[in-house]
C-alpha positions as CSV (number, residue, x, y, z in Angstrom):
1,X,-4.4,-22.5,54.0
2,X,-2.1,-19.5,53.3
3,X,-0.7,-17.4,56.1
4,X,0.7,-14.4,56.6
5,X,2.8,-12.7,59.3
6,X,1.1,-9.8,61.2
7,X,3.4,-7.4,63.5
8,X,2.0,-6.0,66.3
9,X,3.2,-3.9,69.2
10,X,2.3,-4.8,72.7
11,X,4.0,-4.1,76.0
12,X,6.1,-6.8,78.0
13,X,3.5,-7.4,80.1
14,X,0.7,-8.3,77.7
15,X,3.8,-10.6,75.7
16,X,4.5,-12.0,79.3
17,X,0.8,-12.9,80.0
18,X,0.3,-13.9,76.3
19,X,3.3,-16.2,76.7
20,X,2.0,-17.9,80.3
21,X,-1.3,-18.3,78.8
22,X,-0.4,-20.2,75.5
23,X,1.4,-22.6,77.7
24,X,-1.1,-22.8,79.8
25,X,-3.1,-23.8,77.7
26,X,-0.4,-26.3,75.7
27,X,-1.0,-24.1,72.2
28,X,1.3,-21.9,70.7
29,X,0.9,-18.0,70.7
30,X,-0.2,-17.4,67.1
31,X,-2.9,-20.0,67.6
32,X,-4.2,-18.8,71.4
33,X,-4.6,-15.2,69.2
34,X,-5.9,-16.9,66.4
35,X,-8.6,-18.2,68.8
36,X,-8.9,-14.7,70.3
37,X,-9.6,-13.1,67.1
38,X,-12.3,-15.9,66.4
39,X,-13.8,-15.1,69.6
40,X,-14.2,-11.6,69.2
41,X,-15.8,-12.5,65.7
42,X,-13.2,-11.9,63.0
43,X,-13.6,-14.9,60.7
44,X,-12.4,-15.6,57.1
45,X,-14.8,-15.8,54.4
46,X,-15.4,-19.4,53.6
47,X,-13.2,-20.2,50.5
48,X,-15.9,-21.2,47.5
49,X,-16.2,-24.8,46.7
50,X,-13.9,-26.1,43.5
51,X,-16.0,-28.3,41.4
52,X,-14.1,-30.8,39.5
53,X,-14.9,-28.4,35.9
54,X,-12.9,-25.5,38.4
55,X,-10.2,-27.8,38.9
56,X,-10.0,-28.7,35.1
57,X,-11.7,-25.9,32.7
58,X,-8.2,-24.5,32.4
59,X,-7.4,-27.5,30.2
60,X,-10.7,-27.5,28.0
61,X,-10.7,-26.8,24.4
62,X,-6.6,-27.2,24.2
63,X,-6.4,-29.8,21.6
64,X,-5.4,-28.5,18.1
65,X,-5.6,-30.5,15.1
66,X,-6.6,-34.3,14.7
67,X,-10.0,-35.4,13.3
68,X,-13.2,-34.1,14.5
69,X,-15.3,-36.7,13.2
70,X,-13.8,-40.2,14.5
71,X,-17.0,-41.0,16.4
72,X,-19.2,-40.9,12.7
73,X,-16.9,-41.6,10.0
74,X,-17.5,-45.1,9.2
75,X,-13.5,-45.4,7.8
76,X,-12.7,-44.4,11.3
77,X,-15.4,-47.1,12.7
78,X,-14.1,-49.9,10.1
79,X,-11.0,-51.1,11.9
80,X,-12.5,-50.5,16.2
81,X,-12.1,-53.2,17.8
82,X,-9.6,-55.5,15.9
């Protein structure tokens, strides 16, 4: 997951009472407003699923050169195997 760093301003008393509550509740303050945020229904898009083409088709279609026919030339076929 990437993250980034939001800045906002709040007074010392909400940073006081967001402090006491995120050890209250033995999580850190980015996660106790992470959960606030989910809460009050601001969710991430779901990431689309990679299929294992998405993780490859970058590579596809790279090789230059070399025979295009070794699976039907017979001189290619002759020596397979030995």
């Amino acid at each position: 997951m990437r993250t980034e760093t939001l800045s906002i301003r709040i007074s010392r008393a909400e940073i006081r009472a967001l402090r006491q509550h995120a050890r209250r509740q033995g999580v850190s303050q980015g996660n106790l407003v992470r959960r606030a945020l989910h809460a009050y229904g601001v969710t991430p898009e779901p990431e689309p699923t990679k299929t294992g083409y998405d993780v490859i088709k970058h590579l596809l279609g790279r090789n230059r050169g070399g025979s295009k026919n070794l699976s039907t030339n017979p001189a290619h076929l002759a020596v397979y195997g030995r």
